[in-house]
N, C-alpha and C positions, 0 to 999 in steps of 0.2 A: 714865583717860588716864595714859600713861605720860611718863617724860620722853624716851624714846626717841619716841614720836607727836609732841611737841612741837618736837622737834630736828630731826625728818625731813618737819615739818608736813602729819602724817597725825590731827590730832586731830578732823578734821569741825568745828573752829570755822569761821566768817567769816573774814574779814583783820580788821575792824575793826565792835562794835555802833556803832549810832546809834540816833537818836529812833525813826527808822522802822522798825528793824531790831535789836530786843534780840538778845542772845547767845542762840545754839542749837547745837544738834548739825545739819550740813548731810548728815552722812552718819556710820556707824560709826567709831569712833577705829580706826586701822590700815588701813580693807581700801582708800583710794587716795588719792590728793594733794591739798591744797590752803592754799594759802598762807596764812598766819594771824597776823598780829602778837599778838590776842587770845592764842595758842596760848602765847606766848612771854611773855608780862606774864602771863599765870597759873602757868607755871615760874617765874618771878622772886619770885611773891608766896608762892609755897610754899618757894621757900630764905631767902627774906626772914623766913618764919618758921621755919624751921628754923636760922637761923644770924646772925638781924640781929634790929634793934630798931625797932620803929611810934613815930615820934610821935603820938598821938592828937588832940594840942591842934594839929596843922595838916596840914588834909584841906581836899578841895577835890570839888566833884562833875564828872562827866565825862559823854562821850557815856551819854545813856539813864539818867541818873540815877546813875551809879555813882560811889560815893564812894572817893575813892584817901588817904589819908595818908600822910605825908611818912616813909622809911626813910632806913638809912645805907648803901642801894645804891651811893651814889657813894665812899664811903670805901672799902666792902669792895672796889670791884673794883680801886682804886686800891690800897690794901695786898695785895692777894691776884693781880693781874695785870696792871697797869699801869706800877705799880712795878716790878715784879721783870722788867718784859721794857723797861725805860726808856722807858717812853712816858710822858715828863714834864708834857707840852704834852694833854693828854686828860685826858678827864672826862666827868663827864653832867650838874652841876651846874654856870651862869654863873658865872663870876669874876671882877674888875675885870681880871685881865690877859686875859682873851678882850678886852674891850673894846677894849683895844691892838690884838693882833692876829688879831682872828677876821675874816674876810671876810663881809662881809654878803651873806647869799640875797638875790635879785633873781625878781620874778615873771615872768610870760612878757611883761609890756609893760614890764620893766627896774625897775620899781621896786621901791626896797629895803625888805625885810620883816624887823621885826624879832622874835627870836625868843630868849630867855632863861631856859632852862628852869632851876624851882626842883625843890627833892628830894622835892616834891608831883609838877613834869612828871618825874622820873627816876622814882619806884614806879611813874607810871603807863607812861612810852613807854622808859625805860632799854632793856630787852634786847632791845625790839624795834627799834631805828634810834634813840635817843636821844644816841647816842657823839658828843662833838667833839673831835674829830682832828687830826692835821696828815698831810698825803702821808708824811713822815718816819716819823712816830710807827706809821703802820698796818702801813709795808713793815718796820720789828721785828718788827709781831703776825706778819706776812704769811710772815716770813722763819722763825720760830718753825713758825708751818704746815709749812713745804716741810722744813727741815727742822732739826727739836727739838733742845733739846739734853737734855742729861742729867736726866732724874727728878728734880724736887724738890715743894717743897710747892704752886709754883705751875703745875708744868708736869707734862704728863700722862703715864701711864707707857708703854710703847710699844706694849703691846696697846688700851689707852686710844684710843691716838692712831689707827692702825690702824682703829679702829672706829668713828673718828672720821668721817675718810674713805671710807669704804665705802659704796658706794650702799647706802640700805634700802629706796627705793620706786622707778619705772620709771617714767618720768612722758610721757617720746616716746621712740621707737626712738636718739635721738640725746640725750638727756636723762637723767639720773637725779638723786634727792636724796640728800645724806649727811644727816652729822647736824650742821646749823648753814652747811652749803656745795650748792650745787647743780653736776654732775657733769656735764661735758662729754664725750662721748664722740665721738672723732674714732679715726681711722687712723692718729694720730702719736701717741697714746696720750691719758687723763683727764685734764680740765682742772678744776681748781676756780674757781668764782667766784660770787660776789654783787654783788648790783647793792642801790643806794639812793636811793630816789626817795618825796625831803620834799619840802613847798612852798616853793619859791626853791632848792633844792638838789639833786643827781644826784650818784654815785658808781659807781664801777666797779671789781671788782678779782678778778685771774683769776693762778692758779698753775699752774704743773707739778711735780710734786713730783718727779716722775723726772727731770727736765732741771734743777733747782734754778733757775728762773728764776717770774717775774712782775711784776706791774703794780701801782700802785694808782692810779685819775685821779678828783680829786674838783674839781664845782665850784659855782659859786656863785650858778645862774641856772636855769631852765626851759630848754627846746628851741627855744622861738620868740626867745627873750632872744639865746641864743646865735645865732641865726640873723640876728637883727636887729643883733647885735653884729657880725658876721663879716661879712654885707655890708655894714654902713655906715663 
């Protein structure tokens, strides 16, 4: 498995193992698509070692028996891209100031779930949907996307970025994946976007890179919640 298979989630993982369903190869890594958080906590765990630190004295077991230990995923991305693109308010680690101001997820019948990942939930769901955000703080990352600025340590260099963007796999006539984005293909030209869908939460966020424009909408409920909110 490459990190390119993992970025463009052609690695033949699952999305997620469980009790019933250990981790396997669902097809060869590269030859077509399928979505994989799996795909993406196993990149994490190999620059985790290659450039961070395990705690060993606090692990915890996960779906299907898998033991995760606590890294300093949350620091690194914070000094290495969080920081450097002012996304002050984000993190992957609870902090007493989320507590102030983080919106609490809501299930599909309105109630609130609470949800406080430690740097045991960051090794383990970090790169795959783990981020807490603010709409602010993403439309920096978002805006960085569409368009970079200059080379430095934390930002990528322009054939980087370029490659970034690029479809690598073909997923429907109207569809493709890059690598970290999936690839709209219209008549008015490529859209980027990703979607995020946790328990009690949903996210949305679509660019043009040619038009310097996009979106980010995040919120705090399921689809029946929002439904039940909207007509009552």
């Amino acid at each position: 498995i490459t990190a390119r298979h993992v970025l463009s989630h052609t690695t033949g993982f699952q999305n997620w193992r469980s009790r019933g369903e250990a981790l396997e190869f669902h097809f060869t890594p590269g030859v077509r698509f399928g979505y994989s958080g799996e795909g993406y906590n196993y990149l994490q765990s190999v620059m985790t070692r290659l450039t961070g630190r395990f705690d060993l004295s606090n692990c915890r077991t996960f779906e299907d028996g898998f033991k995760v230990c606590a890294t300093d995923f949350d620091a690194y991305m914070k000094s290495q891209v969080l920081g450097p693109f002012g996304m002050a308010s984000s993190g992957y680690v609870w902090t007493d100031a989320y507590d102030q101001r983080m919106a609490r997820a809501h299930d599909r019948n309105g109630k609130q779930l609470e949800r406080r990942a430690t740097s045991v939930d960051a090794a383990r769901y970090g790169a795959a949907g783990g981020l807490h955000t603010t709409a602010t703080d993403y439309a920096r990352f978002l805006s960085e996307v569409m368009n970079p600025k200059t080379t430095d340590a934390s930002r990528l260099s322009a054939a980087m970025w370029k490659e970034m963007i690029l479809p690598q796999i073909r997923v429907t006539d109207a569809m493709s994946w890059a690598l970290g984005w999936q690839v709209q293909h219209n008549e008015r030209g490529d859209i980027l976007s990703h979607g995020g869908d946790n328990p009690g939460s949903k996210a949305l966020t679509a660019a043009s890179v040619a038009r310097k424009s996009g979106f980010v909408i995040l919120t705090n409920s399921e689809p029946d919640a929002i439904t039940v909110a909207t007509e009552g």
